[in-house]
C-alpha positions as CSV (number, residue, x, y, z in Angstrom):
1,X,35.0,-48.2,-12.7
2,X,34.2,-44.8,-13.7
3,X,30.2,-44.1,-14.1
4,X,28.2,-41.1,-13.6
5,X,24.1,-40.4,-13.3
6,X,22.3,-39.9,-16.8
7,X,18.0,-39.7,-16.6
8,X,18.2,-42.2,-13.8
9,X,20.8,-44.5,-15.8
10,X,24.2,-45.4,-14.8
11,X,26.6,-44.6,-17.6
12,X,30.1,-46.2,-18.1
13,X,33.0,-44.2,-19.3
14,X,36.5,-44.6,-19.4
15,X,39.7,-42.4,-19.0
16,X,42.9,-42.9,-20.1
17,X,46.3,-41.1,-20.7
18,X,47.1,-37.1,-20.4
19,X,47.1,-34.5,-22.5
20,X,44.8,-33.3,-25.1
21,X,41.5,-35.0,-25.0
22,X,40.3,-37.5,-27.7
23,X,36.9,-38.6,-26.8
24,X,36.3,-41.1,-29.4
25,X,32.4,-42.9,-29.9
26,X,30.9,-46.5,-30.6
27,X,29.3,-48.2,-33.5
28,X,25.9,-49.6,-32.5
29,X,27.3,-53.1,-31.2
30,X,30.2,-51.6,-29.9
31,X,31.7,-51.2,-26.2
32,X,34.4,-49.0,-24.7
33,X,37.0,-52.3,-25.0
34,X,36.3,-52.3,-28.2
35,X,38.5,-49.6,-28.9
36,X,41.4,-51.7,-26.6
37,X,43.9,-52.2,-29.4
38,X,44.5,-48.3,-29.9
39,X,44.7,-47.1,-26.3
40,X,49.0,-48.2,-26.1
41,X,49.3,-45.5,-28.8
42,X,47.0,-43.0,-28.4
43,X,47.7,-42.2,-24.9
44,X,51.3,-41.6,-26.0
45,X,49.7,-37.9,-26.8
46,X,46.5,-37.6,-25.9
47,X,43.7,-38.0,-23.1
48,X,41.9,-40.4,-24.6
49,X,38.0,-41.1,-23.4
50,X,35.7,-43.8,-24.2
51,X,32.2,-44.1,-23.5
52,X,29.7,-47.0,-23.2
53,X,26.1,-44.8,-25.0
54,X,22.7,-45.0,-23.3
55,X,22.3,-49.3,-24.2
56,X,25.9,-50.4,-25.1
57,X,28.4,-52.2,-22.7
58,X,28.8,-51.8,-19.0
59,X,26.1,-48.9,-19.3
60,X,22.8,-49.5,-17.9
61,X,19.7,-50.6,-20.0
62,X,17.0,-48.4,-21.0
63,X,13.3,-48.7,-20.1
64,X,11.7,-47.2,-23.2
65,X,12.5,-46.6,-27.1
66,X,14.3,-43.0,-27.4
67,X,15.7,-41.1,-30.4
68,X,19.2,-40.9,-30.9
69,X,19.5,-37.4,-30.2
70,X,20.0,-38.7,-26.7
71,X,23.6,-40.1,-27.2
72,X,24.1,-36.6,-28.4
73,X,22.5,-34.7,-24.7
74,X,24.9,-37.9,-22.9
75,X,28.2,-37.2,-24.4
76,X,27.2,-33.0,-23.8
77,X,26.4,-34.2,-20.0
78,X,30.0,-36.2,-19.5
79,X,32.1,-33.3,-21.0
80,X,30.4,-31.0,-18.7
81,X,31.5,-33.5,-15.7
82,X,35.1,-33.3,-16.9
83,X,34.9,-29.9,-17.2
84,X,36.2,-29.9,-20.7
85,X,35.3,-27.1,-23.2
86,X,36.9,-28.4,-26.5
87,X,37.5,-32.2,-27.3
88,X,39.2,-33.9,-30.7
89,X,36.2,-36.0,-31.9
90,X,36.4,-39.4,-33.6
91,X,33.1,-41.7,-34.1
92,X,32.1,-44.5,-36.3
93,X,29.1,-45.6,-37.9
94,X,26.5,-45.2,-35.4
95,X,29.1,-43.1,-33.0
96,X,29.9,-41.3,-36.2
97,X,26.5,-40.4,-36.7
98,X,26.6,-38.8,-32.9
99,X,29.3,-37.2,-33.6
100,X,28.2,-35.0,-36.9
101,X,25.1,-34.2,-34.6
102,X,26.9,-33.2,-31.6
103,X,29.5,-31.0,-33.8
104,X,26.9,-29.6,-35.6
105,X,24.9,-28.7,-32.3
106,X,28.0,-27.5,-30.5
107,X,30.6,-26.2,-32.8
108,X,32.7,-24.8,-30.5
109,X,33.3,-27.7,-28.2
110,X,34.8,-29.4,-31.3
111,X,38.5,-28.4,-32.6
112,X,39.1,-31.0,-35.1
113,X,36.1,-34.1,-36.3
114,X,37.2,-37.2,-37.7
115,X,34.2,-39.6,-39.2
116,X,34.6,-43.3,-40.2
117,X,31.7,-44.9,-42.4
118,X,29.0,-43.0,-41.7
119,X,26.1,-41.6,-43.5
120,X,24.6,-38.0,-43.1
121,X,20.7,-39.4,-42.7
122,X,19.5,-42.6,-42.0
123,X,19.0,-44.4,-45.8
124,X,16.6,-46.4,-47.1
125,X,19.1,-49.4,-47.1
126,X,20.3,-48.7,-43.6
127,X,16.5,-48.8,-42.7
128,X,15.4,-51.6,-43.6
129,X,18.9,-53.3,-42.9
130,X,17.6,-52.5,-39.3
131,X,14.3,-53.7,-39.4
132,X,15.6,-57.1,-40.6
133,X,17.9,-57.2,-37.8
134,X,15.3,-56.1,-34.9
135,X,12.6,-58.9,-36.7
136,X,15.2,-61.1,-36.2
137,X,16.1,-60.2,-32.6
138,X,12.5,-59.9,-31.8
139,X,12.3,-63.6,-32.6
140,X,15.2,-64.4,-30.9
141,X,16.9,-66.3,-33.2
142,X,20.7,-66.1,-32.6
143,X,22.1,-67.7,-35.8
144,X,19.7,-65.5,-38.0
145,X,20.8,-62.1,-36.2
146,X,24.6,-63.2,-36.7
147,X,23.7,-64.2,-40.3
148,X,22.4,-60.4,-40.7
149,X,24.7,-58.4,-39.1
150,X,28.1,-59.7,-39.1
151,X,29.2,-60.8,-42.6
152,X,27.8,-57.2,-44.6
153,X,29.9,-55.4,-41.9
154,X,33.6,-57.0,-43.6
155,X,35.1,-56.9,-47.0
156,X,34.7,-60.5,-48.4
157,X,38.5,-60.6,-49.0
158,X,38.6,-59.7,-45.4
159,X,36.9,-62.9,-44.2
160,X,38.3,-65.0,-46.7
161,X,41.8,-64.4,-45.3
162,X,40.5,-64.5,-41.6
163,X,38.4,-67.5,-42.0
164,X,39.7,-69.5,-38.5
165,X,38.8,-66.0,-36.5
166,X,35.6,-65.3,-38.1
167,X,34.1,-68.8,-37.4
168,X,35.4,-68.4,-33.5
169,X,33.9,-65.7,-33.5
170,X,30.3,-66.3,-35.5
171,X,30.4,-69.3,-32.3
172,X,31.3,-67.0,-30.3
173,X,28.9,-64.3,-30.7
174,X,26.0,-67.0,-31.6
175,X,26.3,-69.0,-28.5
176,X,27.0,-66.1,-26.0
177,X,25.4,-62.6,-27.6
178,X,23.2,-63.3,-29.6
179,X,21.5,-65.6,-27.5
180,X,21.3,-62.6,-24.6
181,X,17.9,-61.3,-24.9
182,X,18.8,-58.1,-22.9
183,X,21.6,-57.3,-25.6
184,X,18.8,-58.5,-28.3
185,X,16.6,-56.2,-26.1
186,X,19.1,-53.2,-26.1
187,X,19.6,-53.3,-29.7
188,X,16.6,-53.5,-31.2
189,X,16.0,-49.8,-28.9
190,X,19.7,-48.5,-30.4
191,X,18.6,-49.3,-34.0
192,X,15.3,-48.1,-34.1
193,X,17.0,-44.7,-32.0
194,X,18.9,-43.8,-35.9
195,X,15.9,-44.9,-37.8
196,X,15.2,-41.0,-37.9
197,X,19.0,-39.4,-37.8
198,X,19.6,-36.9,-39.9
199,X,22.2,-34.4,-39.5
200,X,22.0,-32.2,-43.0
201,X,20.2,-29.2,-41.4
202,X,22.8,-29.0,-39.1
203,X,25.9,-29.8,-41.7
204,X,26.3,-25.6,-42.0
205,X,27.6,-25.7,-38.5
206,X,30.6,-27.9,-38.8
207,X,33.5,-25.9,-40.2
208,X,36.1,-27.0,-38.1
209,X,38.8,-29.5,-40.0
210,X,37.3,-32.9,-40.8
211,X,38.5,-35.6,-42.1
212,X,35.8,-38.0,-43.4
213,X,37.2,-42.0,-43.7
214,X,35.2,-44.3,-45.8
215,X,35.8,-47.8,-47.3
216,X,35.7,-48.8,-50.7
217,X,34.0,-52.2,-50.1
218,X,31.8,-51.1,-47.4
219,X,28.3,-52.2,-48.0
220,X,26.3,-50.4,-44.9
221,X,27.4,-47.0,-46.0
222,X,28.9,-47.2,-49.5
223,X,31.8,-44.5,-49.9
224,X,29.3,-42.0,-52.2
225,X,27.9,-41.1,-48.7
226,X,30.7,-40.3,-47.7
227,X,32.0,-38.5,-50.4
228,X,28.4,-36.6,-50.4
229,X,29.3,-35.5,-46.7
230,X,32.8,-34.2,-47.3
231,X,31.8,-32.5,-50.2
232,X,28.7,-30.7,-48.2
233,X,31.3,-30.4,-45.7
234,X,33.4,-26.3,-45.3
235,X,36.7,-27.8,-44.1
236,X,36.6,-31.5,-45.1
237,X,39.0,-33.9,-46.3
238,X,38.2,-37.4,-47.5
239,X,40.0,-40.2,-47.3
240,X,39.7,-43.6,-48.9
241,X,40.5,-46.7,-47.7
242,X,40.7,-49.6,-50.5
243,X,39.5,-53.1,-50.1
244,X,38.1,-52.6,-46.4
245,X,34.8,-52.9,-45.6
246,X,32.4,-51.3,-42.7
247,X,34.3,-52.3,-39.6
248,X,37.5,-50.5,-40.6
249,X,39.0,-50.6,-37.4
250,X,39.2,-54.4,-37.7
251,X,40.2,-54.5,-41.1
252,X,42.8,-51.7,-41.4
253,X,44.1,-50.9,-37.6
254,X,47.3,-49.7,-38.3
255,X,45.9,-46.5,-40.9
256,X,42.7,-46.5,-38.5
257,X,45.1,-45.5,-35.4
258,X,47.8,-43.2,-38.1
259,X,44.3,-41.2,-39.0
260,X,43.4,-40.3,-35.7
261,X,47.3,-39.9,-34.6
262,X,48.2,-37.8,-38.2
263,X,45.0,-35.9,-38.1
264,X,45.1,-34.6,-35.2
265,X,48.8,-34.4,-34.4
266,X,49.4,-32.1,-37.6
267,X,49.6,-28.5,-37.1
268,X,47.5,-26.4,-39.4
269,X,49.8,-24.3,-41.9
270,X,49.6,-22.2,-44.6
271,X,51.3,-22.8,-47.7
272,X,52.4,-20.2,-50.2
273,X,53.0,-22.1,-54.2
């Protein structure tokens, strides 16, 4: 199991597949196998890496509340390790919001950026979507945390048509996550972390090729953020992705995994009309 030494913290990562690197980052309740169902294909082309950020997964627990610029100095730390000067970059949400701040902080390490539902700065609506969530952790009441976080993150057509999985998983999550205190513990620390994120001073900076993703039903990051960001954006593209809501990779696998796959599989040429 792949780790290496962060501020005293062991940190998980995981490497798989040769090639070009991918490195691709978590929402906030995310985990590297999270991202299991697109490994078979990616790793056809690329070198694809996941990480585990400073209070996710098999990474170790933090001591102290921390600003999320500190995902940002831990994905800079693990490149270094792997000796690797210029990565493909995908994040979401949360790992999106990394990823905007780490492009924008080291432009040079990043040849192509690709950004599902996320926001430029922290809004009013994702900030007090967060406090709700950590009052409800702090009280340790699973059913009222599930109730909060899990149905605004799909489209309700989305759980309508996966009813039988989304109440196997409500027990699931209810009974055995939610009812953790050190994962209520570790993300009450990784929500307050992006209360302050903002990456708009820093937006002048990314000009490599971006493709921005968002969803038309999501209702964390409504699509006008992201149409905000690829418009402030040098070398953006935006796509759309009707119906889906916030967890996108759930919702819409097959053109999550073509994005990534098109995007950064396409050669850049010039067309003459």
């Amino acid at each position: 199991m792949p780790r290496f030494n962060f501020k005293g913290k062991n940190i998980h990562y995981e490497i798989d597949g040769v090639g070009e690197p991918v490195v691709i980052l978590n929402g906030i309740m995310m985990s590297t196998k999270s991202w299991e169902f697109l490994v078979p294909d990616l790793v056809q082309k690329y070198q694809l890496i996941r990480l585990d950020f400073c209070d996710q997964g098999q990474s170790d627990a933090m001591d102290k509340p921390y600003e999320q610029d500190i995902q940002v100095e831990l994905l800079h730390e693990l490149l270094k390790l792997l000796n690797l000067k210029e990565i493909n970059l995908v994040g979401i949400s949360y790992g999106g919001e990394v990823a905007l701040v780490f492009s924008g902080t080291y432009p040079k390490m990043v040849k192509r950026l690709i950004i599902f539902n996320s926001v430029s700065y922290t809004t009013s609506l994702l900030s007090n979507t967060g406090k709700l969530w950590n009052d409800a952790a702090k009280a340790r009441n699973s059913e009222e945390y599930y109730d909060l976080t899990i149905p605004v993150i799909y489209s309700k057509q989305f759980m309508k048509e996966n009813e039988a999985w989304i109440e196997n998983r409500k027990k699931h999550l209810i009974e055995n996550v939610f009812s953790n205190n050190d994962f209520l513990d570790r993300m009450i620390r990784l929500t307050d972390s992006a209360d302050n994120y903002d990456c708009r001073p820093l937006l002048d900076n990314i000009t490599m090729p971006t493709l921005i993703v968002g969803s038309e039903k999501d209702q964390l990051t409504p699509i006008s953020h992201q149409q905000h960001l690829a418009s402030q954006l040098k070398n953006a593209s935006l796509v759309v992705l009707p119906n889906s809501g916030h967890a996108s990779m759930y919702e819409e696998p097959m053109v999550f995994i073509s994005l990534i796959l098109g995007f950064f599989g396409t050669k850049k040429s010039e067309y003459i009309l």
